[in-house]
Legacy VTK file of the C-alpha trace (Angstrom):
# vtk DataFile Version 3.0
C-alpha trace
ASCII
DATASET POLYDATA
POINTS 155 float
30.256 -55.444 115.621
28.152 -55.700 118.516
28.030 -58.837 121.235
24.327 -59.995 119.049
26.081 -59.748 115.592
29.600 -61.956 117.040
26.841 -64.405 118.832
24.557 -64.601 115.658
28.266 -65.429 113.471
29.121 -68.607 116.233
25.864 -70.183 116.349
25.062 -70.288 112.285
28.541 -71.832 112.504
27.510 -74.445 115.037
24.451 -74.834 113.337
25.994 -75.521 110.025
28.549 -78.113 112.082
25.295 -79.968 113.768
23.655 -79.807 110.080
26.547 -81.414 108.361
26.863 -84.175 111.511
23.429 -84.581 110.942
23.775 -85.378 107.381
26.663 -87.161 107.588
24.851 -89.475 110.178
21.898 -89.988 107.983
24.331 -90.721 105.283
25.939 -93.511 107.392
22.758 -95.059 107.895
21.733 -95.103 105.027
25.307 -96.787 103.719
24.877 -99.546 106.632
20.768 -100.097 106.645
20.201 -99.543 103.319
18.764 -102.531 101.146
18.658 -101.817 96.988
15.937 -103.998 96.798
13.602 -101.567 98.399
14.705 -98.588 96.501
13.916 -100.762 93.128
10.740 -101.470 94.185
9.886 -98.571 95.655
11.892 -95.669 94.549
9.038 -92.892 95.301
8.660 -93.631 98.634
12.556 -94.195 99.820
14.022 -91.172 97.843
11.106 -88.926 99.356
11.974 -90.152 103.386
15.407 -89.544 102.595
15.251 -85.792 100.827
12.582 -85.468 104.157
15.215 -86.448 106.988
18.137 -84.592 105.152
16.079 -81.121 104.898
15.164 -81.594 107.983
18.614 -82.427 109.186
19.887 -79.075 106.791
16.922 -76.584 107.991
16.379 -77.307 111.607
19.196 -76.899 113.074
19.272 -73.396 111.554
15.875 -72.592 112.542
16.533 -73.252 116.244
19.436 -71.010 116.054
17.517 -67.920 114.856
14.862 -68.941 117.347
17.832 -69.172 119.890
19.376 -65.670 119.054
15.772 -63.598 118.902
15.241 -65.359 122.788
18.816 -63.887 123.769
18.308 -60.579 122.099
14.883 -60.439 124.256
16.782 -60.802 127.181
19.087 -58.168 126.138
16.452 -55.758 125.554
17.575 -55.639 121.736
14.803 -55.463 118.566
16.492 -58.583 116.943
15.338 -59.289 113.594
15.442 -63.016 112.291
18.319 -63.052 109.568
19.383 -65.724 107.312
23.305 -64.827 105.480
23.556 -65.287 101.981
26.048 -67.721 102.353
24.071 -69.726 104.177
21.576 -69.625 102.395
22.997 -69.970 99.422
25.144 -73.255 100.768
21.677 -74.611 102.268
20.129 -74.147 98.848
22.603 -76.092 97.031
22.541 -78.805 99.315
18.694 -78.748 98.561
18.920 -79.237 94.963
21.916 -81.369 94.861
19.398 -83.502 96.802
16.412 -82.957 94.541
18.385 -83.758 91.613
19.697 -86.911 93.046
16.245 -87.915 93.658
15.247 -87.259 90.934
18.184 -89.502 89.053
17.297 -92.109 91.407
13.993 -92.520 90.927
14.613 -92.389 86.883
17.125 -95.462 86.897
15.701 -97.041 89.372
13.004 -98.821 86.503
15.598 -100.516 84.741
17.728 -101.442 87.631
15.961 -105.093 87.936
18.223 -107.102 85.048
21.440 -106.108 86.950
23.388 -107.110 90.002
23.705 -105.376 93.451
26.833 -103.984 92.820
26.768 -102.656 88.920
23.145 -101.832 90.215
24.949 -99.715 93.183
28.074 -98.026 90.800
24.981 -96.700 88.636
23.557 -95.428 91.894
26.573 -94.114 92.502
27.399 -92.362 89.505
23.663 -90.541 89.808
24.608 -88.826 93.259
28.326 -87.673 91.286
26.120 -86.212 88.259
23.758 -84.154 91.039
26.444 -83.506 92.824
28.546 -81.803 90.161
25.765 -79.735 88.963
24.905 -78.319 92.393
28.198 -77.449 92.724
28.338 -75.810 89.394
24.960 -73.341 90.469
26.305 -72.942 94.005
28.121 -69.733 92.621
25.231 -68.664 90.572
22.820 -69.288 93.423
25.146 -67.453 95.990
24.857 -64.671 93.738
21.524 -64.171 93.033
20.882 -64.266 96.482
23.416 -61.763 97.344
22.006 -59.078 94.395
18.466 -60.434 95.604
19.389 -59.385 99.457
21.216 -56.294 98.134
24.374 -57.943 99.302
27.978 -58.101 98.670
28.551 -61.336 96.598
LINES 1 156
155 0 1 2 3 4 5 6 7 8 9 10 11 12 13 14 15 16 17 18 19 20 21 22 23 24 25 26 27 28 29 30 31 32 33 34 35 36 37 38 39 40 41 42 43 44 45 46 47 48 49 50 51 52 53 54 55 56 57 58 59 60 61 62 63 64 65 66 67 68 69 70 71 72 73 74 75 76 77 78 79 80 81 82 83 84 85 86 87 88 89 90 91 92 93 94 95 96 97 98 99 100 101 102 103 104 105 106 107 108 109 110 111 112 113 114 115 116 117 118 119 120 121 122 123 124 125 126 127 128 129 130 131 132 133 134 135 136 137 138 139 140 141 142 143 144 145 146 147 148 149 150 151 152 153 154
């Protein structure tokens, strides 16, 4: 492997560390700053900022590093081609609709949330994000795959 291809392998790395950070921080503030109310009464609006500031959180970081690495490879004086691993995307992608599909189960319990209290209200939350959860992790194999036959890959 050449000094580009041991370079490109670190940075998605770091990238992947700052994504997860990221997500983890937005998850944190969302745990402390988070009222239920305002997802019950507006469960469009909340789930949609949230899916917004996690892709962003997933995708940027790994943007900047394939910006990073074809700036580096100019210097270099090599023809770098912007590349994306299967892996990552396929672990990017399941992240994605793990998210989706926890929207998704939000926003459908969130109508008949009102009759119940904060926490039962929460624990139904809750068990939503498990049930997306679960199923993204059941297609991340599937996904992975495709992607790899897609890419002419090894899976």
């Amino acid at each position: 492997m050449n000094t580009v291809s041991y370079l490109q392998l670190g940075l998605e790395r770091i990238a992947i560390v700052i994504s997860i950070l990221l997500c983890l921080w937005i998850t944190g503030v969302l745990l402390t700053h988070f009222q239920l109310i305002a997802l019950i009464m507006n469960p469009y609006g909340i789930t949609l900022m949230y899916f917004v500031l996690y892709l962003s959180a997933l995708l940027i970081p790994q943007l900047l590093t394939q910006l990073g690495l074809w700036v580096l490879s100019a210097f270099k004086g090599i023809d770098y081609k912007i590349h994306f691993s299967p892996k990552l995307i396929a672990i990017i992608s399941t992240i994605i609709i793990g998210l989706a599909l926890s929207s998704l189960l939000i926003i459908m319990s969130s109508g008949w949330l009102y009759g119940f209290t904060e926490s039962i209200a929460t624990t139904i939350l809750l068990i939503d994000l498990l049930i997306a959860t679960g199923i993204a992790f059941y297609l991340h194999r599937r996904i992975r795959h495709w992607i790899s036959v897609r890419l002419n890959h090894q899976p």
